[in-house]
C-alpha positions as CSV (number, residue, x, y, z in Angstrom):
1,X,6.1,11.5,-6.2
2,X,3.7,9.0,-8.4
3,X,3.9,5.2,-7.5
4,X,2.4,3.4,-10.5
5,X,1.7,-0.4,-10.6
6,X,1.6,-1.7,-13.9
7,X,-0.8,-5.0,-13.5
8,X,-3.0,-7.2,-16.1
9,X,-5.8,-6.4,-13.2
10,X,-6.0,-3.4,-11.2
11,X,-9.0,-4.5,-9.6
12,X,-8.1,-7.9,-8.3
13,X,-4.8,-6.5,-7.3
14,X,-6.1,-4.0,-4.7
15,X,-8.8,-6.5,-3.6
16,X,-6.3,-9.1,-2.7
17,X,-3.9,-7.0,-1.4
18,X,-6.8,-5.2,0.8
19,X,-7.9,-9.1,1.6
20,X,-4.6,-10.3,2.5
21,X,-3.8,-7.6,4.7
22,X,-7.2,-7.7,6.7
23,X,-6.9,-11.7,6.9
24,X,-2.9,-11.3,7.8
25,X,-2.0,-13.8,5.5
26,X,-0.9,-13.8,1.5
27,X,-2.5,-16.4,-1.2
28,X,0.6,-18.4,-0.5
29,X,0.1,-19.0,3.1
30,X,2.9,-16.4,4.3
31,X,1.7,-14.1,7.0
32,X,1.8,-10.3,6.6
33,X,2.8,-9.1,10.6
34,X,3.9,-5.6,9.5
35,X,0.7,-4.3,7.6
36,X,-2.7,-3.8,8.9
37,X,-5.5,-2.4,6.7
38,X,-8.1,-0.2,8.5
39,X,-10.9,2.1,7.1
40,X,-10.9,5.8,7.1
41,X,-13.8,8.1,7.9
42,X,-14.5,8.6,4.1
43,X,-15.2,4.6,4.3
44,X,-11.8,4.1,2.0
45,X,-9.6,0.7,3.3
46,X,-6.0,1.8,3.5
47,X,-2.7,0.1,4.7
48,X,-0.9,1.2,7.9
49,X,2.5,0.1,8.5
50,X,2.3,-1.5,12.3
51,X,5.5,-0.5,13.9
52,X,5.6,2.4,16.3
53,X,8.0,4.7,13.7
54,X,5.3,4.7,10.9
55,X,1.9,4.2,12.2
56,X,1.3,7.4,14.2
57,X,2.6,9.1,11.2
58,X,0.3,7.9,7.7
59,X,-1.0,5.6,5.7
60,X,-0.9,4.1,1.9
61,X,-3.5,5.1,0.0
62,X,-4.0,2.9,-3.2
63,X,-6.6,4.0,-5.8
64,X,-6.9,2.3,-9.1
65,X,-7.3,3.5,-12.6
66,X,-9.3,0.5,-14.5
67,X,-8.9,2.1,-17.8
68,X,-5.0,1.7,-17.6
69,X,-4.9,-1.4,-15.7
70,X,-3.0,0.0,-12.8
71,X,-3.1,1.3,-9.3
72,X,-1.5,5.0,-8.1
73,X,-0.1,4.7,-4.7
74,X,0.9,7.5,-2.5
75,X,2.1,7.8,1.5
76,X,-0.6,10.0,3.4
77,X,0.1,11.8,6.7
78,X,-2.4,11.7,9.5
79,X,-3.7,14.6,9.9
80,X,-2.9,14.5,13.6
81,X,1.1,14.0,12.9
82,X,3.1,17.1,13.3
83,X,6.4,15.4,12.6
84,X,6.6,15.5,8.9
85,X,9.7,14.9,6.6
86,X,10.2,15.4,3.2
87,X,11.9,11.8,3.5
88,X,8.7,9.9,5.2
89,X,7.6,9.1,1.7
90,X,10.3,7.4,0.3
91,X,10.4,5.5,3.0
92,X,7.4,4.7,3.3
93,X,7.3,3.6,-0.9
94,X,10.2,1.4,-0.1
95,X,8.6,-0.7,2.9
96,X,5.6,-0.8,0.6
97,X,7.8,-2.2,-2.6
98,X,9.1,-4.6,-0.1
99,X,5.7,-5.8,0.6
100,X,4.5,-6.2,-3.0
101,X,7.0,-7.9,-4.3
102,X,7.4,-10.7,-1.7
103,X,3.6,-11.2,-1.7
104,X,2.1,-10.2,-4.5
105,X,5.2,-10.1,-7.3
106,X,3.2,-12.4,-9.7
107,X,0.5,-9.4,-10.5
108,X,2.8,-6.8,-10.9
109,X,4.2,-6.3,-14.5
110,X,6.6,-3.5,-13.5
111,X,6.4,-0.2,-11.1
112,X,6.7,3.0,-12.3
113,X,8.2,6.2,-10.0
114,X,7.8,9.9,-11.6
């Protein structure tokens, strides 16, 4: 499945999301409980859901694509989870959705699922 974010800035879209995450609070003053950012091996920031359900299981990965002014977003298992549904990612697309639009709605132009 490909989770496109349609933005006027790719770049300060992932950094504020990445920054909010880390600091546990939006540009707005609204606290993000559910999300906590944390760096991979390969040195790349990416978003774990906190509760129990999700956060033994993967992470959102978000890369961005300058050139077309939006960021690609996909669910990625852990390589240590053995309990894997074709349904995790959907899910896990949805919780995220929830997230951008109630903190960061005014630098997305649309979102795009193929």
């Amino acid at each position: 499945m490909n989770y496109v974010i349609k933005t006027p800035s790719a770049t300060k879209l992932k950094k504020e999301i990445i920054d909010c995450v880390s600091n546990k609070v939006d540009a707005n003053g609204k606290g993000i409980a559910t999300w906590q950012c944390v760096e991979t091996d390969a040195s790349e920031k990416v978003l774990v859901h906190t509760t129990n359900q999700w956060a033994e299981k993967g992470c959102m990965v978000i890369k961005h694509d300058i050139s077309h002014n939006e960021l690609q977003v996909r669910f990625h298992y852990w390589d240590s989870c053995s309990e894997r549904d074709n349904a995790d990612d959907k899910y896990m697309l949805g919780r995220f959705t929830e997230f951008l639009l109630l903190h960061f709605s005014y630098f997305v132009d649309r979102i795009v699922i193929e």
